[in-house]
C-alpha positions in Angstrom: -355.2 -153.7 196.5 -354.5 -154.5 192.8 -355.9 -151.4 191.8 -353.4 -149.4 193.9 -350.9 -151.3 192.6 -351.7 -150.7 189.0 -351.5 -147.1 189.6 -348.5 -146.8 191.6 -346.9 -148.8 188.9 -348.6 -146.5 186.0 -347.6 -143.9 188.0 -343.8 -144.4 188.4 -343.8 -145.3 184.0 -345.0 -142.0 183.3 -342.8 -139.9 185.9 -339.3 -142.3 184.0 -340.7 -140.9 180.9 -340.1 -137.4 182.1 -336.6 -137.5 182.6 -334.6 -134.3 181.2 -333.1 -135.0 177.6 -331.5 -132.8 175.3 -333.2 -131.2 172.2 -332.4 -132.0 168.8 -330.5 -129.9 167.1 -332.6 -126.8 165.0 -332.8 -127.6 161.8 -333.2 -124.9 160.1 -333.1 -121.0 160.8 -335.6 -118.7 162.3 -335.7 -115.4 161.0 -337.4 -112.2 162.5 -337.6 -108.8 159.9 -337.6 -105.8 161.7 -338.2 -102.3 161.7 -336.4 -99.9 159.6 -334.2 -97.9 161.2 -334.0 -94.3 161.4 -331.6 -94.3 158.3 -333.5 -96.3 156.2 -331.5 -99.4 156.7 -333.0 -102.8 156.5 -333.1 -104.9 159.0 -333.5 -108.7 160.0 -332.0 -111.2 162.5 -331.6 -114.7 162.3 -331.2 -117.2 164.6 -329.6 -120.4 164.0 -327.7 -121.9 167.1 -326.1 -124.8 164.6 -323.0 -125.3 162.8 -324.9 -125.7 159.5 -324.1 -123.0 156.5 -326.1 -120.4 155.6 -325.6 -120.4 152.1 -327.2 -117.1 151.2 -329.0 -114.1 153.3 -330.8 -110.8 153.1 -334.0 -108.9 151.8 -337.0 -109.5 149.6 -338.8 -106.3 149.0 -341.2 -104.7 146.6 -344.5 -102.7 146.9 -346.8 -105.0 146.6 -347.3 -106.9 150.1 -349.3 -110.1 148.4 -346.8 -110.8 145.5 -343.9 -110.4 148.3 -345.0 -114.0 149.9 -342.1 -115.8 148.1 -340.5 -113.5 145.6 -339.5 -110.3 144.9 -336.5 -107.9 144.0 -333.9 -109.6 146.0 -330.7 -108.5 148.4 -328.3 -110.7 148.7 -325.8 -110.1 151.6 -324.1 -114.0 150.9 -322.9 -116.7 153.3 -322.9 -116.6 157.4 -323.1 -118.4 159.7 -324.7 -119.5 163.3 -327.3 -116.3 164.7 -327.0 -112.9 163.9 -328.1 -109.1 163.3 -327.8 -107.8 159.6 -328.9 -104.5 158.0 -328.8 -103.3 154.3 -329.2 -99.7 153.3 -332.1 -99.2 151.2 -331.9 -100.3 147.3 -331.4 -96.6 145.8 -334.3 -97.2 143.3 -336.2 -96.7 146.4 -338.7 -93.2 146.0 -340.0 -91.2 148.3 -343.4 -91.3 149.2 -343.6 -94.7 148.3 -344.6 -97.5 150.4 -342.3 -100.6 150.1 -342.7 -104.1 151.5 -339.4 -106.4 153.1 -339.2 -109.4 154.7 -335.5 -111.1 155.9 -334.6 -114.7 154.4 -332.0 -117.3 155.1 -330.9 -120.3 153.1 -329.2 -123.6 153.8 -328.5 -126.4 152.2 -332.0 -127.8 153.1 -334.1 -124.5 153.6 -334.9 -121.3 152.6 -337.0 -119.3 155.6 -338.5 -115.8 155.4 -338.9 -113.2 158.1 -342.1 -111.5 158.5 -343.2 -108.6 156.4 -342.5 -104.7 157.3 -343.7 -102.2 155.4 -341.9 -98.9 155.6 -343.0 -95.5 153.7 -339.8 -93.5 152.9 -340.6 -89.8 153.3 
């Protein structure tokens, strides 16, 4: 009889420790880079459902993939803020037949996040 009891009672404490509560609040953004469109315009999207700045967006590319991890030539499209869509037309140092590397950043106060990297071979 004891034993029941104990697991009724074990029972009801872990289903009061399920009750719904809200998330914190995201603190920081998550960025997605992503494909080039048919204009060669670069591309990224950031979502950020807070009321925090963005203090700076936009592209890191360059042609090497492995030096692109944290730096590279740099786009900066400036301040924003809460989720969106950007593009940039391609930097007009860009040459054909070259393969070039971009990823999408976004930085706050507190954070700088990248996108994942795209590579995209201009004809």
């Amino acid at each position: 009889m004891k034993k029941s009891l104990w697991v009724i009672l074990l029972l009801a404490l872990n289903l009061s420790a399920c009750i719904e509560s809200e998330l914190p609040e995201q603190a920081y953004p998550r960025v997605e880079t992503m494909e080039v469109n048919p204009s060669a315009n670069l591309r990224g999207r950031i979502d950020f459902p807070s009321n925090q700045a963005i203090s700076d967006h936009g592209f890191l590319y360059g042609t090497n993939e492995l030096t692109l991890k944290y730096e590279g030539e740099k786009i900066s499209l400036g301040t924003a803020q809460g989720s969106l869509d950007f593009t940039s037309p391609p930097p007009p140092q860009f040459a054909g037949g070259t393969t070039y590397y971009f990823r999408a950043f976004a930085k706050t106060e507190t954070h700088t996040v990248f996108g994942n990297v795209v590579a995209y071979k201009l004809p």
